[in-house]
N, C-alpha and C positions, 0 to 999 in steps of 0.2 A: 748568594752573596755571602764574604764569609765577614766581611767587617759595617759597622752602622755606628750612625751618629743621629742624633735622637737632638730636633730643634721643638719645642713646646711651648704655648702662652703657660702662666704660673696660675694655672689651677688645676682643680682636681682630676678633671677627666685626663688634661696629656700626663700627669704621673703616673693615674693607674694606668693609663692605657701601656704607656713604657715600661711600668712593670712587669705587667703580661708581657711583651711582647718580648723583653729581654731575657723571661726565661725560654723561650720558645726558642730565640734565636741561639741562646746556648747551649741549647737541649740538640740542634742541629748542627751545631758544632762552630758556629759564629761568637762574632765579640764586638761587642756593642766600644767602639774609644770613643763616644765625647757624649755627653749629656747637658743641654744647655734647656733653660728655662728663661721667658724674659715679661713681663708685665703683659697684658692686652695693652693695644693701642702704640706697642713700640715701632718705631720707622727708623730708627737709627740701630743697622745689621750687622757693620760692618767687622764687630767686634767678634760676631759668630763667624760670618762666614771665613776670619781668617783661621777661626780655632779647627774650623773643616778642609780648609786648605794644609794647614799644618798634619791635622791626622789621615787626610785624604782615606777616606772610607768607600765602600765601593756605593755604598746607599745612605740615602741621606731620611731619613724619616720627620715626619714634618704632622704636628698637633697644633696648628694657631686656630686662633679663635678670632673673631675679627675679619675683615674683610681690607676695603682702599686705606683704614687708618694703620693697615701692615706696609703700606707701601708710599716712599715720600719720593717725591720730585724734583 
């Protein structure tokens, strides 16, 4: 995949983990366009998933934390 967008709860682990992974994926010759960070406990996506619509990436990478209070009805 040559392009990623990076969706993560705002703590430590999905930063570093996107760290790491951002050099890895440039190191192979990929490019990371969108990096989005959002509170635990968010259910309102809509705002992401258009920022990924827009850069349409071929992979979407995904660091949430949380579990049903990721997803609303």
């Amino acid at each position: 995949a040559k392009t990623w967008f990076f969706v993560g709860s705002d703590y430590l682990w999905p930063h570093k983990s996107f760290e790491i992974a951002k050099k890895v994926i440039e190191a192979a010759g990929g490019t990371v366009v969108g990096e989005e960070y959002a509170p635990i406990g968010t259910t309102d996506w809509g705002s992401v998933v258009s920022k990924i619509n827009r850069t349409n990436p071929s992979v979407v990478l995904l660091a949430l934390a949380g579990g049903a209070d990721n997803v609303s009805i």
